[in-house]
C-alpha positions in Angstrom: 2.6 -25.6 3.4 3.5 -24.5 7.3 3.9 -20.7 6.5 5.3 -19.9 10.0 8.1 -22.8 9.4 8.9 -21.4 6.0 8.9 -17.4 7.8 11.3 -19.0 10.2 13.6 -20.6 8.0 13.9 -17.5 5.5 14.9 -15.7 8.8 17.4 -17.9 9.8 18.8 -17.6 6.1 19.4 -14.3 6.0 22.2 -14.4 8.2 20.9 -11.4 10.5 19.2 -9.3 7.9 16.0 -8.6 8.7 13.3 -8.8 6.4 10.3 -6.5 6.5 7.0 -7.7 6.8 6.0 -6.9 3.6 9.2 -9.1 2.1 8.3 -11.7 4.3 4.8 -11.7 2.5 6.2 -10.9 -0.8 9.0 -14.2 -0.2 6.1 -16.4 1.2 3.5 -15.5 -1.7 6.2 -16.4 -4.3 6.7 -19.3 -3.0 3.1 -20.6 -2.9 3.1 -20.3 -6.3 5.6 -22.2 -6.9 4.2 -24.9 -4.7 1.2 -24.7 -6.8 2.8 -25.2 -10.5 5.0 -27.8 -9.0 2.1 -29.5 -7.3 -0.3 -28.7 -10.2 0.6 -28.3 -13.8 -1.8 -25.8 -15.3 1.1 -24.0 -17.6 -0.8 -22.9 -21.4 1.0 -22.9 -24.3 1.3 -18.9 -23.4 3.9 -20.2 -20.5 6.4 -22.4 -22.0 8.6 -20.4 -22.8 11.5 -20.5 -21.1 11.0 -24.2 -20.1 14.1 -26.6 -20.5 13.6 -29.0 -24.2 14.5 -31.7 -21.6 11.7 -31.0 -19.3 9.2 -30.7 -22.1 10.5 -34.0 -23.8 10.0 -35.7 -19.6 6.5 -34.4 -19.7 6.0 -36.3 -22.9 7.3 -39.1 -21.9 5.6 -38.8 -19.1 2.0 -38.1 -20.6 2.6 -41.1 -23.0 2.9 -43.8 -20.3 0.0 -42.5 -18.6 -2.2 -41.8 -21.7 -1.1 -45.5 -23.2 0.7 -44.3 -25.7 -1.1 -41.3 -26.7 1.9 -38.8 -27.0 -0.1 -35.4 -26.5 -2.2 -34.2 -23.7 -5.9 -33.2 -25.0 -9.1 -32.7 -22.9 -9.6 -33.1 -19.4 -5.4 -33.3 -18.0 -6.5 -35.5 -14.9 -3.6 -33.8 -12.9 -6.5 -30.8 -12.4 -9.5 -30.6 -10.5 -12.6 -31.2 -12.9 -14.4 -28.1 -14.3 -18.2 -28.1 -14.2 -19.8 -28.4 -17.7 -20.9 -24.8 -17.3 -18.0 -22.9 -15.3 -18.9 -19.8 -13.4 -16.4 -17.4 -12.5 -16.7 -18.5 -8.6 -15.8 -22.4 -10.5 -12.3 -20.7 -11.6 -11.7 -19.3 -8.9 -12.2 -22.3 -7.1 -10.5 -24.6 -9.5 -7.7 -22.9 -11.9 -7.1 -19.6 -9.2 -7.0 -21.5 -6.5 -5.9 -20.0 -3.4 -5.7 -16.6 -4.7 -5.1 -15.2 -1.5 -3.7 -12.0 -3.2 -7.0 -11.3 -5.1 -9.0 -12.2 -2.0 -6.9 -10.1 0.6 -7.2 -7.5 -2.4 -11.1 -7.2 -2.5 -11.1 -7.5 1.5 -9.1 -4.2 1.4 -11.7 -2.9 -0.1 -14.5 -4.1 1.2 -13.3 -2.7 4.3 -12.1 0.5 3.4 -15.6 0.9 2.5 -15.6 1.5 -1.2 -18.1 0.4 -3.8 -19.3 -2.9 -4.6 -18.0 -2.3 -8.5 -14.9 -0.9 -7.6 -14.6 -3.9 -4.6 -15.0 -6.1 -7.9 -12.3 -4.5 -9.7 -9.9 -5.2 -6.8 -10.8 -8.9 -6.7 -10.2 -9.3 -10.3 -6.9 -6.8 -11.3 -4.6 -9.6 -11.4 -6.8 -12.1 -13.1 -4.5 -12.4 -16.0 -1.4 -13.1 -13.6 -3.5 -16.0 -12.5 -5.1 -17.0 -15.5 -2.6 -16.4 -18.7 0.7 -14.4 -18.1 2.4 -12.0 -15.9 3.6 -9.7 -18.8 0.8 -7.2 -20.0 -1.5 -8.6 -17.4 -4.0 -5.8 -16.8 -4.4 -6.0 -20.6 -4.7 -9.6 -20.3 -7.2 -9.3 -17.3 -9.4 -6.8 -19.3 -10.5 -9.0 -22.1 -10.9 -11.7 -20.2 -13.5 -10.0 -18.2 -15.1 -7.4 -20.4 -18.1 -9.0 -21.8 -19.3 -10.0 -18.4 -18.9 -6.3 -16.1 -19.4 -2.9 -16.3 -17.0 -1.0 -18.5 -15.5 0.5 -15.2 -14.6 -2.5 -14.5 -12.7 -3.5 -17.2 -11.0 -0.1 -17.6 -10.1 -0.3 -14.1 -8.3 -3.2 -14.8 -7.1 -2.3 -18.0 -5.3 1.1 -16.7 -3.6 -0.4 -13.5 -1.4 -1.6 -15.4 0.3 1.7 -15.9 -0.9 3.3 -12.9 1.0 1.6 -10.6 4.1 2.7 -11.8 3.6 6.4 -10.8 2.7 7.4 -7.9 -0.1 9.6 -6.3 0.6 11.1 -3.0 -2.2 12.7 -2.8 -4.4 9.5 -2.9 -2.3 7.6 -0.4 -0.2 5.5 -3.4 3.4 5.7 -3.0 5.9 4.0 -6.2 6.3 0.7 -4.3 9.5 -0.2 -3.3 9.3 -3.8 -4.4 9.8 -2.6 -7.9 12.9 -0.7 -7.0 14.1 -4.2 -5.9 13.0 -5.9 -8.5 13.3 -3.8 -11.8 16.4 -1.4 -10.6 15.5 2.2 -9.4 16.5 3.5 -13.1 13.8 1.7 -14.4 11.5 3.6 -16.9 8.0 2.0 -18.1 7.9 1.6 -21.7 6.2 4.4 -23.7 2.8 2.5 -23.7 2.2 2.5 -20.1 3.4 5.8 -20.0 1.1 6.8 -22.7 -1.8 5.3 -20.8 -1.2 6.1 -17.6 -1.5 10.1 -18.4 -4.5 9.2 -20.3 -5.9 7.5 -17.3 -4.8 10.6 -14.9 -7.6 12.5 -17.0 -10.3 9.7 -17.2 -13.5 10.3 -15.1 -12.8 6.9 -13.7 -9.0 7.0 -12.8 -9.9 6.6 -9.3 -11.7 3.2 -10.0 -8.1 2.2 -10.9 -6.2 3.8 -8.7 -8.1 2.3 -6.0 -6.8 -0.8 -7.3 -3.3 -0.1 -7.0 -3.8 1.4 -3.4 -5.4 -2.3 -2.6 -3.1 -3.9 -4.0 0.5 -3.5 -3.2 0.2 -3.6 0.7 -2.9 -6.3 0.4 -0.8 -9.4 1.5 -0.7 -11.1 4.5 0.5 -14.3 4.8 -2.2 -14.6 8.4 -5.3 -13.2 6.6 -7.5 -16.2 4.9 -10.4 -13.8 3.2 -13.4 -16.2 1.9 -14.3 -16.5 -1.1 -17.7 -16.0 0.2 -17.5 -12.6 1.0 -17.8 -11.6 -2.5 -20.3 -14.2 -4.4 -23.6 -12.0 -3.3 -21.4 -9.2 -5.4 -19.9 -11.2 -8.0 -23.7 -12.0 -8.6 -25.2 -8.5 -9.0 -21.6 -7.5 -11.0 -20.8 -10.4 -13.1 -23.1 -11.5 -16.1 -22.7 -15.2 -15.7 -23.3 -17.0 -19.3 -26.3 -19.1 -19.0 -23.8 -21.5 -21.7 -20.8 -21.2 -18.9 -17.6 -19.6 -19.3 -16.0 -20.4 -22.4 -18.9 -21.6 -24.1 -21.5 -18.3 -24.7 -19.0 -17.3 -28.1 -17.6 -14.0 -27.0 -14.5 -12.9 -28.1 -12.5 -14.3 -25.3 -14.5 -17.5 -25.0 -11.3 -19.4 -26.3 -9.2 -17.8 -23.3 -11.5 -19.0 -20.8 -11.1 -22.4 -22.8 -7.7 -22.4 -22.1 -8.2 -22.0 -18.7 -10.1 -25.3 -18.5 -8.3 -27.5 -20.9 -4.5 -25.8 -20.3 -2.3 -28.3 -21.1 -4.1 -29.3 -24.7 -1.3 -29.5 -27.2 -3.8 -28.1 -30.0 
């Protein structure tokens, strides 16, 4: 994708309005992802929802021809890149998160403001469960996924973004983003569970952890900044307990998530 072609054009189509750097980036990131399920299909079960009966019955059709017959997609879908037999999380980020550039820019953020390695992890992960199962609830999401593998500061980081970012803290440099006003309405109200949890997080010995997060996050991206993923494997490596078995194989509790994750399009 030429990013500065597509800058240009969204420019040109807004008729003399000017968009603000960080709608530019917010426009431009969208987009990606939609490059990237159109290119790609890696929807779960968890995502079809919403999807036209006529575009699931073309997919079938579709997956019959090429399966000779065989009317449902199971195992390897070889529309995806091949996981190894025994995934590490730098495998799904290479292969199912793929480019990730807002949890990359995220944990360069934080890498250069300077802030610890775990809470440096934190920010690389927050939005795992955008990437890897659904939008909706996705701090939640992002938790389990991770928990058996970091430090439970880690997890609860993730865990309590999820509220935190809808209220803001002046005093730690995190201002209610303005993106939400555009896209949720500026009378929106959280529901009572993130409100619930976000004044129990305001009182936790590691609220900052998370709040860091959210501080890393809203401004993190930059549709010039290409973060490696190598910056953070030296820390992924002290931080993340990598299953001799691989991910989705050591039986955890969320083994079957990461499972997902490599076989997404199974029908059963």
């Amino acid at each position: 994708m030429d990013r500065r072609r597509f800058l240009t054009a969204g420019a040109a189509a807004g008729a003399g309005y000017a968009l603000s750097i960080s709608q530019q980036a917010e426009a431009l990131e969208e987009r990606m992802m939609q490059e990237l399920e159109e290119g790609v299909i890696v929807r779960s079960r968890f995502c079809q929802f919403g999807t036209p009966q006529a575009d699931i019955v073309a997919a079938r059709a579709e997956a019959s021809e090429r399966n000779q017959g065989r009317h449902f997609q199971m195992g390897h879908d070889p529309r995806l890149p091949r996981i190894p037999d025994k995934p590490t999380l730098i495998d799904f980020f290479k292969y199912r998160f793929a480019p990730a550039s807002h949890l990359l820019q995220s944990g360069a953020l934080a890498l250069k403001a300077g802030l610890d390695e775990e809470t440096v992890l934190a920010c690389l992960l927050h939005d795992i469960g955008v990437f890897a199962l659904s939008r909706s609830e996705h701090g939640y999401w992002g938790a389990a996924l991770i928990e058996p593998y970091v430090s439970e500061r880690v997890s609860w980081a993730v865990r309590y973004h999820q509220a935190l970012r809808f209220y803001p803290d002046l005093a730690s440099g995190y201002e209610y983003p303005e993106a939400y006003i555009r896209y949720f309405g500026a009378d929106y109200k959280p529901e009572p569970h993130i409100q619930k949890d976000a004044e129990y997080a305001q009182n936790h010995r590691w609220y900052m952890t998370a709040r860091q997060i959210c501080i890393n996050d809203i401004y993190s991206f930059d549709p010039d900044a290409n973060p490696s993923l190598e910056l953070f494997v030296d820390i992924i490596g002290r931080h993340f307990k990598q299953p001799e078995e691989g991910l989705g194989f050591d039986n955890t509790p969320v083994s079957h998530q990461w499972r997902t994750l490599i076989w997404p399009t199974n029908f059963l």
